[in-house]
N, C-alpha and C positions, 0 to 999 in steps of 0.2 A: 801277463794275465790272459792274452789271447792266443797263447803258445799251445792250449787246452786246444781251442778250435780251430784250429792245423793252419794259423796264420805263415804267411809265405814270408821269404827272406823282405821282398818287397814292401809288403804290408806292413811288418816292422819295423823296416829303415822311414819308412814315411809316418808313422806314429812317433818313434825315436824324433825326427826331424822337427814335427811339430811341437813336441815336447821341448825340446831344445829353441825353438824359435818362442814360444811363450819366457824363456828365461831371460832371452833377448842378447845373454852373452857373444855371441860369434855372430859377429857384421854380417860378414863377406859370405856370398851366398857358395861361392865354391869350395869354400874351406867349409862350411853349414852341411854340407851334400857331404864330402867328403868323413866329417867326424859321423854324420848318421850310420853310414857305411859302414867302418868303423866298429860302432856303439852296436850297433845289430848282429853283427857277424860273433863280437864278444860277447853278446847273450846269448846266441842262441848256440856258440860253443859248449856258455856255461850250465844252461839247461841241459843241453845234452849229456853232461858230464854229473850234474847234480841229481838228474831225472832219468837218467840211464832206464831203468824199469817200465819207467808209465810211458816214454815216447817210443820203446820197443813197441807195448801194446797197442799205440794209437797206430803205429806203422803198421802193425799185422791186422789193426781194425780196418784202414786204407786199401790194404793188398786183399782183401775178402770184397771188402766191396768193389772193387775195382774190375778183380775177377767176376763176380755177378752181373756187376754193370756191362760189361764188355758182351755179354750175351743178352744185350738190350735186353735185362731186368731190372726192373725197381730191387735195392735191397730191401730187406723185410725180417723181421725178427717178433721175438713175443718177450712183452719186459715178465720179472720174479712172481705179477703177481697177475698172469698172464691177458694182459692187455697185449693185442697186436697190432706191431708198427709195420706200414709202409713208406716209403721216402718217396715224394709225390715227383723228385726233380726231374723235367724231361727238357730237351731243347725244343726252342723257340723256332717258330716256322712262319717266315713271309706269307702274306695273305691277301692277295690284288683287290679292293671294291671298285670294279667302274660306274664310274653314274656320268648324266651328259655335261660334265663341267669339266670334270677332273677324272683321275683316276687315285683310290684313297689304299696307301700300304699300310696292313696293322701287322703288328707280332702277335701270336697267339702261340697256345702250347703244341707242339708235335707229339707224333707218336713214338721218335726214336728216345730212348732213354739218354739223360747228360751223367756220360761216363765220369767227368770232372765234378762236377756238383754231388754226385752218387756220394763217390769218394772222402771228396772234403768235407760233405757231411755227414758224413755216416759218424764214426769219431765221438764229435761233439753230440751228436743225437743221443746215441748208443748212452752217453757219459748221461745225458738227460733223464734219461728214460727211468736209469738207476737210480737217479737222486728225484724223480716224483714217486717213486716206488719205495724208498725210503722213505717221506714225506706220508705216502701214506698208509703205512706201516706205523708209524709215528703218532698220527691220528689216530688212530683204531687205539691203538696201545693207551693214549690219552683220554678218548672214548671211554675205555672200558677201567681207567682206572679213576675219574669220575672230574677228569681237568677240561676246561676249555680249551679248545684251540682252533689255532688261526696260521696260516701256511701260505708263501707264495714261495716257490721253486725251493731257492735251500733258505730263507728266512721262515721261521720260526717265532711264533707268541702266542702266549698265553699271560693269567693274571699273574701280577709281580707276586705275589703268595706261591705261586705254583712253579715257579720257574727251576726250581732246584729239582722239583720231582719230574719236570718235561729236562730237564738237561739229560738225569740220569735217565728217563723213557728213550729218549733219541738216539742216545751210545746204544745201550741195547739194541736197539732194533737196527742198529746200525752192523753191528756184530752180526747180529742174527742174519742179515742179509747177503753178507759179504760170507758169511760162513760157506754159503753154498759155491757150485763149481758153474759160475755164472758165463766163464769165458767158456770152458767143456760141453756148458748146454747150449751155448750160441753156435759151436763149431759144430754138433749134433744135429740145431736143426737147421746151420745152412747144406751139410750132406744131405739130410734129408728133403729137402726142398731144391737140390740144387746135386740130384746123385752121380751127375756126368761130369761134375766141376771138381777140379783136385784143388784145395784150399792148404797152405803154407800151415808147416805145426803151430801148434798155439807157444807162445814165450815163456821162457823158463820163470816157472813161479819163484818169487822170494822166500827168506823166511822169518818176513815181521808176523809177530803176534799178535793179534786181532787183537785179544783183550787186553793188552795195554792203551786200546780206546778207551775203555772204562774209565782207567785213569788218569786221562790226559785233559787236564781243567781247560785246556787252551783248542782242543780239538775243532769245539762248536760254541762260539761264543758268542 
């Protein structure tokens, strides 16, 4: 699940571990360590072999931001329904208060940009920003075709009466969304905003057929 927000080999041996420590199976804590190891490295083989497509894109979403960041910028984009993001993340700067007692250190925000936070979050952001823009696409469509609705990120409600006509709302505008060239207009305008930066081609598109969302009862449930 957190493979989406460019969790690290680390991150998931220790989620793995815990997991494994709630079943209570395996004692011995080095043999415990050892199977996490293990159990992380076969997932995220397996991911990469069953997701081959979406962890290309999340790499080339990394390698853009990366590039931006590295010229101590915020990355920054504008979502489908032109809201504009900036990613606020900057490193932490020591900050001395002396008074006649003591002397008090705080962390506070800097002004150089966190090349590593840029990165790692950019990704997961990017994926967000799409699926509130769907959401409210969604709304509107709902709005106007005379249903209630209620929405927190990708959950979805309305009255139990209406839920067949908001299922089929959602696929639409789901389609309608993705129809566009979302990743062409994101590499557009980080040239444009960023015309000194040479940014990595975008990843070979597939070729799933969008409207077989229509049909997929299992899609959005």
């Amino acid at each position: 699940m957190t493979s989406v927000y460019g969790v690290t080999y680390v991150g998931a041996r220790e989620q793995i571990k815990r997991r494994l420590e709630e079943k209570g199976v395996i004692k011995d804590d080095k043999l415990l360590f050892r199977a996490s190891c293990y159990a992380a490295k076969v997932t995220f083989d397996a991911l990469g072999e069953m997701f081959q497509a979406a962890r290309s894109i999340m790499k080339w979403l990394g390698d853009c931001a990366k590039i931006i960041a590295s010229e101590n910028e915020p990355v920054r984009w504008t979502t489908p329904l032109g809201l504009p993001v900036v990613q606020p993340y900057r490193n932490s700067e020591r900050h001395l208060i002396r008074t006649s007692l003591q002397v008090l250190s705080l962390q506070r925000e800097g002004q150089s940009v966190s090349v590593k936070r840029q990165k790692m979050g950019f990704p997961p952001n990017f994926v967000h920003s799409l699926d509130g823009s769907h959401m409210m696409m969604t709304a509107i469509s709902c709005k106007n075709a005379g249903l209630h609705f209620a929405g927190v990120h990708d959950s979805y409600w309305t009255h139990a009466c209406d839920v067949d006509k908001m299922n089929r709302i959602l696929r639409e505008e789901f389609v309608a969304l993705y129809n566009n060239p979302i990743l062409e207009k994101l590499l557009e305008g980080f040239k444009t905003s960023f015309p000194t930066l040479t940014f990595p081609p975008l990843p070979e598109r597939g070729d799933f057929d969008l409207k077989q969302v229509l049909e997929s009862p299992y899609f959005f449930n």
